[in-house]
N, C-alpha and C positions, 0 to 999 in steps of 0.2 A: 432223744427220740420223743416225737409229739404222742400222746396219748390219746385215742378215739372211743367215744364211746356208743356202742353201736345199739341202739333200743328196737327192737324188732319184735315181733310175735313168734320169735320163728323156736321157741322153749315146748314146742308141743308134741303131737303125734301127729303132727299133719306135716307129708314129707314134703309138698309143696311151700309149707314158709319154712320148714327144713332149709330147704336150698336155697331159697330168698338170703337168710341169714349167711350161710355157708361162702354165697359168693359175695358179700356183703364184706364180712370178714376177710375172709382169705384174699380178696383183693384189697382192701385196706392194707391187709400184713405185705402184701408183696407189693406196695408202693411206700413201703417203712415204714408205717405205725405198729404202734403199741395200740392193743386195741382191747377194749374189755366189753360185757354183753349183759344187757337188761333184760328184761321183758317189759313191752309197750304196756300192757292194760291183762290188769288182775282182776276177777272178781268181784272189786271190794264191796257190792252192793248184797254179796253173800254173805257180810256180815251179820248181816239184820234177818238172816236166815231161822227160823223155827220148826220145829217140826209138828207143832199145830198147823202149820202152815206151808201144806203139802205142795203149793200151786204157787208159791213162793210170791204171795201176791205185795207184801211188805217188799221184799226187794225188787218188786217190778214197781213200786213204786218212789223206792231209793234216787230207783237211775233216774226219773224224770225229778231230782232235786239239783240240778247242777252245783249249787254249791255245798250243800253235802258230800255228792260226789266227789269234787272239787278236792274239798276237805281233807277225804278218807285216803284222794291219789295221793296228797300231796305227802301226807304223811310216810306213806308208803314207799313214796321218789326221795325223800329225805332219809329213809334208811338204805335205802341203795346209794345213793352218791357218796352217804359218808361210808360204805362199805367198800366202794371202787377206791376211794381217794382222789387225787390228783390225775383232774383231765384235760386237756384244751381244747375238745370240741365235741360236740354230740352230732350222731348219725340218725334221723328216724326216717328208717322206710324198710320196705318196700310194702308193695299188696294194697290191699283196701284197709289200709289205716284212716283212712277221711272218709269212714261209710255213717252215716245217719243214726249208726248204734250208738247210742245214750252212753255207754260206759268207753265206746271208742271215741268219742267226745271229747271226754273227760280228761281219757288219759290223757290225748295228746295237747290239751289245754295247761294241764297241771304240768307235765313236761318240759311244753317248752316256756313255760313263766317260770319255774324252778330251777331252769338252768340259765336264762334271763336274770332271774336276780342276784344269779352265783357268777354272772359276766363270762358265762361259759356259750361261747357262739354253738349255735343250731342249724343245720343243714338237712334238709330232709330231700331224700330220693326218690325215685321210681316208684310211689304211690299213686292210687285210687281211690274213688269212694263214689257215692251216690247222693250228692248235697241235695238236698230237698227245700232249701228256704229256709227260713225261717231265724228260732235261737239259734239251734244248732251248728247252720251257716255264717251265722254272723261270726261265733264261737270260734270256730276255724277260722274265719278271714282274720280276725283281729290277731289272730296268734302266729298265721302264715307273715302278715304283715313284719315283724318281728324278723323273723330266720330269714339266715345272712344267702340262703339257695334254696330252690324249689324247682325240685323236679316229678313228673308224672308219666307216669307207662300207657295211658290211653289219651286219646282226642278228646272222647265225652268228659274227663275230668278236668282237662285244661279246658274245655270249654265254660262247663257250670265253672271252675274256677276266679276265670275271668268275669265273667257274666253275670253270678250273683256275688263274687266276692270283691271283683275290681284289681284282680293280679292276673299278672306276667308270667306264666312258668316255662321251665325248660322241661322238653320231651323226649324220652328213648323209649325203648320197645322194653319190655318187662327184666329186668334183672338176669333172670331166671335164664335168658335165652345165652348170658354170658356162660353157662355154668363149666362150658367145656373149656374155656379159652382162661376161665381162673382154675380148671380142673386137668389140665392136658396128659394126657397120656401116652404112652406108647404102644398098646397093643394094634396088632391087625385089623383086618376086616372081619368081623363075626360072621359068622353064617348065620341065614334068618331061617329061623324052625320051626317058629310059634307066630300067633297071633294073639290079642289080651284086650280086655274087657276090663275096663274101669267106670262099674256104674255108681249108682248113688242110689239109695235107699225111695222108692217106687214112695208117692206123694201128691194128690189128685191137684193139686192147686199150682204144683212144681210143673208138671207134664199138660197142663189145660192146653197151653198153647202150641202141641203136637196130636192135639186130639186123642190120645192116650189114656181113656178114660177108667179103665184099672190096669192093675198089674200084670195081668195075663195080658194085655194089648202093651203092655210097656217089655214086655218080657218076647213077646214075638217082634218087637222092631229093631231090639237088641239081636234076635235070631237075623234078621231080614239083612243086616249090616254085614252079617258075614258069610251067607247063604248067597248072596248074590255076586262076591267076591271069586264064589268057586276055588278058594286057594288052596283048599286039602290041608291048610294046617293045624293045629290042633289049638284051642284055644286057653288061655292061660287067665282067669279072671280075678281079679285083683282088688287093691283099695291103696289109694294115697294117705289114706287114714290107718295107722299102723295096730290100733286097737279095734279095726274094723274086720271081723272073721264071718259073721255070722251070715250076711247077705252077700257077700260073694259066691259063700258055699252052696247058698240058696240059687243063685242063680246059676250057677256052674252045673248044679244038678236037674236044674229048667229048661236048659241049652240040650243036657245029653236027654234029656229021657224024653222032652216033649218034639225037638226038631235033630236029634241025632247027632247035634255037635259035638265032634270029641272036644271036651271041656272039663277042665278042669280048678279047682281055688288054689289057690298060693295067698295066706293070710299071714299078718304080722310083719312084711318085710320092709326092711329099714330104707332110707336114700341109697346106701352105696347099693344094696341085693335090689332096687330099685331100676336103678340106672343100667347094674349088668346084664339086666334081665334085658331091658331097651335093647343094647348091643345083639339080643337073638332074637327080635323081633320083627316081625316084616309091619304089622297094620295094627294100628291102636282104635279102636273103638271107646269113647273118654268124653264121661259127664266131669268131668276133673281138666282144669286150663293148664296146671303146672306137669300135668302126668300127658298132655298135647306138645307142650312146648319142650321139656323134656324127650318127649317123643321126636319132633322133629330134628332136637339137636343131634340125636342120634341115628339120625337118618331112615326112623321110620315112616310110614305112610300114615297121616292121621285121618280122625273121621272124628269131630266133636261133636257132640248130642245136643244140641242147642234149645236145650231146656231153660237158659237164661239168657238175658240179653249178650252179656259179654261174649257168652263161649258163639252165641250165632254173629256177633261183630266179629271171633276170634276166626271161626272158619273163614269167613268173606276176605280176612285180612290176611292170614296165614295158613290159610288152607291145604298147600303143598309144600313136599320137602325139597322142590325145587327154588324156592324163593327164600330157603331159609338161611343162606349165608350171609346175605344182604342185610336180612334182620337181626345177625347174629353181630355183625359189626357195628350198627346203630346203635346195640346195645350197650356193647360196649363202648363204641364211644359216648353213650350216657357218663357212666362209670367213669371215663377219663375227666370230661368237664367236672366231675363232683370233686376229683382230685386236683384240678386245676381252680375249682374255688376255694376249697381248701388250704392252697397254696396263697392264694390272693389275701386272704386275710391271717397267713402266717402264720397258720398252726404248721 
């Protein structure tokens, strides 16, 4: 049995690269690998951490050392492989692994040249990112150059891909949209009882371009979203971020006292109490793209807050949960070509 080794961010409390990971995995295992699991990109510029040094300005200035950084991955990747042992191929994706972050850079620099020199082929999937020029990009292009598949979840990344890097990639819709179809179940139709609110912590610079200009005007569009739905259901307000309690509560308390929503917080819940929850939900309201997509798979009615570009390309694109079957099988047949290259080079 071929051995995979899947490197992902998805080691955190954040249930959206949760299920990144999840369907990453569990679909690798049920196309018969042996699959073992990394994490893409540590810290390591927290080494150089002080606590003279409250504003951590030594380690913001680590990251912009690429081959320090470099350095500190590689080290780092060399005690993980000899910890996995025996692989014959490396997985990195999904999400914004190719974003402009200095230490997400690094990692996947140091990555995939470390598994390059151990003659261990490289595939990366259904990633994102935000290339802006420069080192950075070159960074990435030289190392994409390398891996034996390339695949990306949006247009705007296969665009900049091409464009400042000079590659070809292959395209499916986000991972994430497979989760049901490497997750299948047998229960019934849920009945929808609730509605649920997944915001994001209120941020003048986040919200500029809703004109949102403090939190009491971010906090009444949240009200506006469901107030004009008229649904009579009560609403359930949440976080994707599993160590996230304190501003949901805020807001759930915002909702009943200033516009009379019955509203309520649910803090700390994991992907599965995630996902069940979805199954009794009619309408998501969702500064969060994986608690959207998710949403749809499950056959709710989504509403994204298009406080970033993605999530306002994500409504335009995905907007209703009528068009979601269609993008549920693009995805997965991402998923299938990754296995079918896979195949080509005989792992």
């Amino acid at each position: 049995m071929s051995k995979i080794l899947v490197i992902n961010q998805g080691q955190t409390d954040n249930i959206g690269d949760q299920a990144i990971e999840s369907v990453l995995v569990n679909f690798l295992r049920g196309q018969g690998f042996e699959v073992a699991q990394a994490p893409y990109e540590e810290r390591v510029e927290d080494r150089w951490s002080w606590s003279v040094d409250p504003k951590n300005i030594v380690p913001r200035i680590a990251m912009r050392i690429p081959r320090l950084m470099d350095h500190e991955n590689r080290k780092r990747i060399t005690n993980i492989l000899g910890s996995v042992g025996r692989i014959d191929a490396a997985v990195i994706g999904g999400g914004e692994l190719l974003a402009s972050h200095w230490g997400f850079n690094s990692a996947f620099v140091s990555w995939v040249h470390a598994l390059e020199e151990t003659g261990i082929p490289v595939f990366v999937t259904g990633v994102s990112g935000d290339l802006i020029g420069g080192i950075s990009s070159r960074r990435y292009g030289d190392a994409l150059r390398t891996c034996e598949y390339v695949s990306v979840r949006d247009h705007a990344t296969e665009t900049q891909l091409r464009q400042i890097c000079g590659l070809r990639v292959d395209y499916a819709p986000d991972v994430v949209f497979s989760y049901a179809k490497v997750h299948p179940t047998q229960d019934s139709a849920s009945k929808r009882v609730q509605s649920m609110c997944v915001p994001v912590a209120y941020d003048t610079r986040r919200f500029r371009d809703l004109n949102l200009h403090d939190e009491d005007e971010y906090i009444g569009y949240l009200a506006k979203q469901f107030l004009v739905r008229k649904s009579g259901l009560p609403v359930t307000v949440t976080s994707t971020i599993m160590g996230d309690k304190a501003y949901p509560e805020h807001v759930a308390e915002a909702l009943s006292a200033r516009y009379g929503i019955e509203a309520h917080a649910r803090t700390g819940v994991d992907l599965a109490d995630f996902v069940q929850a979805l199954r009794h939900t009619d309408y998501i309201v969702s500064a969060r793209m994986h608690a959207c997509i998710l949403g749809l798979v499950y056959g709710c009615e989504i509403n994204p807050i298009p406080y970033r570009e993605k999530l306002a390309v994500f409504r335009n694109e995905y907007g209703t949960r009528e068009s979601v079957e269609e993008v549920v099988e693009a995805s997965y047949a991402g998923l299938l070509r990754l296995a079918e290259a896979l195949s080509r080079r005989g792992v």
